[in-house]
C-alpha positions in Angstrom: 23.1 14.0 -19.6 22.6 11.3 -17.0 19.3 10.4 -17.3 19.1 9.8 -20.8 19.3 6.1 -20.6 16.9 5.9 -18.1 13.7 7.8 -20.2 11.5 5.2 -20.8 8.0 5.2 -22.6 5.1 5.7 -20.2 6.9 8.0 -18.1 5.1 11.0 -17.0 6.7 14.7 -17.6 5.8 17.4 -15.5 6.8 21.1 -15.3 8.4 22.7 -12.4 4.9 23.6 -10.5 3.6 19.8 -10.9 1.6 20.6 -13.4 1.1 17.6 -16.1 2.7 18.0 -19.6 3.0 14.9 -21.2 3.6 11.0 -21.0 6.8 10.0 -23.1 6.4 8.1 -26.4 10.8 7.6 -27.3 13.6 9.5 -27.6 14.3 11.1 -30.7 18.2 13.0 -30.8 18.0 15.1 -27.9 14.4 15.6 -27.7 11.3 13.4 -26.0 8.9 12.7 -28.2 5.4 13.0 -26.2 2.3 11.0 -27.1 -0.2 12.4 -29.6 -3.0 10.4 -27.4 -1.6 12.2 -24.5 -4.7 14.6 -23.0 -2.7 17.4 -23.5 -1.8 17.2 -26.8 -4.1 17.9 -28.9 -3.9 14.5 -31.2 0.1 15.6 -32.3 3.6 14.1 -31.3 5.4 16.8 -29.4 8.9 17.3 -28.4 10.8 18.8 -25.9 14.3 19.7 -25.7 16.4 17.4 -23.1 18.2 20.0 -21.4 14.5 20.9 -19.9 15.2 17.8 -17.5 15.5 19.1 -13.8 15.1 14.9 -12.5 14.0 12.1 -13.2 12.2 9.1 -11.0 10.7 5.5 -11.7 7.7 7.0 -13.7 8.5 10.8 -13.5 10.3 13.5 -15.7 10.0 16.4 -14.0 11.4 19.7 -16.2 13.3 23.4 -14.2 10.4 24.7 -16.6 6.3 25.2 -15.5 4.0 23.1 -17.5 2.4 26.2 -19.5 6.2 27.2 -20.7 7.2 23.9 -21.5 4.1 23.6 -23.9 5.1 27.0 -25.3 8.4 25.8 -26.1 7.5 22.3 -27.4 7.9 21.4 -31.1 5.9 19.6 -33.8 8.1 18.5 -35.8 7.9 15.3 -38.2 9.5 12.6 -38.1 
């Protein structure tokens, strides 16, 4: 992967349509950890899987998935 070096906390992640689905916390493996004080997450660190990542800007993840599948196929789990 590319990109991974450059995934840094406070970036934003966005599906394919745009749509907003979570501000990075770290990296954890192969996954983004998302932050639980995130609007969309319902108070709980979530994950996604790095091989979601379509490109990546300055401040901006943006995933080959929409936002509402990319919350479908996030995780919860612990650390």
């Amino acid at each position: 992967m590319m990109f991974v070096e450059q995934i840094k906390e406070g970036q934003r992640v966005i599906g394919s349509d745009e749509g907003h689905v979570g501000t990075v916390d770290s990296l954890s493996g192969q996954l983004i950890k998302l932050k639980k004080n995130d609007p969309e997450s319902g108070g709980a660190h979530h994950y996604l899987d790095l091989a979601l990542v379509v490109a990546l800007d300055d401040d901006t993840i943006k995933l080959i998935v929409p936002a509402a599948e990319a919350k479908e196929r996030w995780s919860e789990a612990t650390e």
